[in-house]
C-alpha positions, 0 to 999 in steps of 0.5 A: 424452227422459224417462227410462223405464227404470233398472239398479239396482247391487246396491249401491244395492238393498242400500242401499235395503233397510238404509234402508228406502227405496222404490226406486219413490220414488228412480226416481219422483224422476229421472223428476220432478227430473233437471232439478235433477240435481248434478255427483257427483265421483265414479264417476257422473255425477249427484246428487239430493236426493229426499224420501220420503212419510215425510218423510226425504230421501234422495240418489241417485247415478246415470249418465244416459244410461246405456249402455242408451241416453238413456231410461234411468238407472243407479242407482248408490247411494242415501243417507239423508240 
């Protein structure tokens, strides 16, 4: 089931905001390379590497499914990287 909706922490928004980081480019990269995803051996469950159009790369941290069910992600925090 692909992945259709996403919570966003307050904290991964801010991230996003300091960063300048599109959050439509860090949810377009879960939809398109969860596949790829990593183990985080932190407080969530899954890590990827995601690349913007303005050529910096970025990860993000996020749990899937999230309790909202199988079609959704929860967007934990996002990093430049």
């Amino acid at each position: 089931m692909p992945i259709r909706h996403f919570i966003w922490t307050s904290h991964a928004k801010d991230r996003c905001t300091q960063k300048l980081i599109d959050r439509s480019m860090v949810e377009r990269a879960i939809q398109d390379h969860h596949a790829n995803r990593k183990i985080n051996r932190g407080r969530a469950d899954w890590r990827l590497d995601g690349l913007l159009v303005d050529g910096r790369r970025f990860e993000v941290v996020y749990d899937h499914p999230s309790r909202a069910g199988n079609a959704s992600a929860r967007i934990v925090s996002v990093w430049d990287r």
